[in-house]
C-alpha positions in Angstrom: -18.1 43.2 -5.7 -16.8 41.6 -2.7 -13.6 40.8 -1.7 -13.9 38.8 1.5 -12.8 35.8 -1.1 -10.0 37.6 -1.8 -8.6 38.6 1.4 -5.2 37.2 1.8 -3.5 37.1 5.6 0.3 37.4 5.8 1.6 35.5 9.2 5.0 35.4 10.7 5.9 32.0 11.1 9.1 33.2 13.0 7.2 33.9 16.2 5.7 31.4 16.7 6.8 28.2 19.1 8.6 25.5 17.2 7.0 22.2 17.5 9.5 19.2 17.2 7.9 16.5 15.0 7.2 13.0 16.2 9.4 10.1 15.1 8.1 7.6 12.5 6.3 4.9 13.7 6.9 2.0 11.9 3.6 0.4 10.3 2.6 -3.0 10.1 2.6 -4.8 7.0 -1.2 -5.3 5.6 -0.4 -8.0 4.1 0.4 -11.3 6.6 3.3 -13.2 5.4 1.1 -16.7 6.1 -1.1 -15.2 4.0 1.4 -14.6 1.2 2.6 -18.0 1.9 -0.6 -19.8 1.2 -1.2 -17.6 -2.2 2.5 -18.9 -3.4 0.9 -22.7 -2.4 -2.2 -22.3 -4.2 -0.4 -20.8 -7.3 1.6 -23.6 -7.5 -1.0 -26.2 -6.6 -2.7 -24.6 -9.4 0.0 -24.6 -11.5 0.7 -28.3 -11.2 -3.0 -29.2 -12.0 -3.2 -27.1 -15.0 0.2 -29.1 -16.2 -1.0 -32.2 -15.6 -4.2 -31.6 -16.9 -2.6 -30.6 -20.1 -0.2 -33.3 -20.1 -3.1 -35.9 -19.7 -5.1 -33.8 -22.6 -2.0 -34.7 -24.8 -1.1 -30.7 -25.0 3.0 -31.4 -25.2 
């Protein structure tokens, strides 16, 4: 039976150097907001075809 798996290491993390952590870069957005800008056009473009469609179609 081996117990290399088992082998468990006890450190103490009191001597050693502290190491300040950087400060959060802020990250840009993925999305562009031109981007989001021509999705909200094309939802409504799409939006006023489909009612006028439906008017035409006699749906109302």
């Amino acid at each position: 039976m081996t117990t290399g798996l088992l082998d468990l290491r006890v450190e103490d993390y009191g001597s050693r150097p502290r190491v300040e952590a950087p400060t959060p870069t802020r990250e840009t957005p993925t999305v562009s907001v031109r981007a989001l800008v021509l999705l909200t056009l094309a939802m409504a473009a799409f939006m006023t075809v489909a009612v006028i469609l439906s008017k035409a179609a006699g749906a109302c």
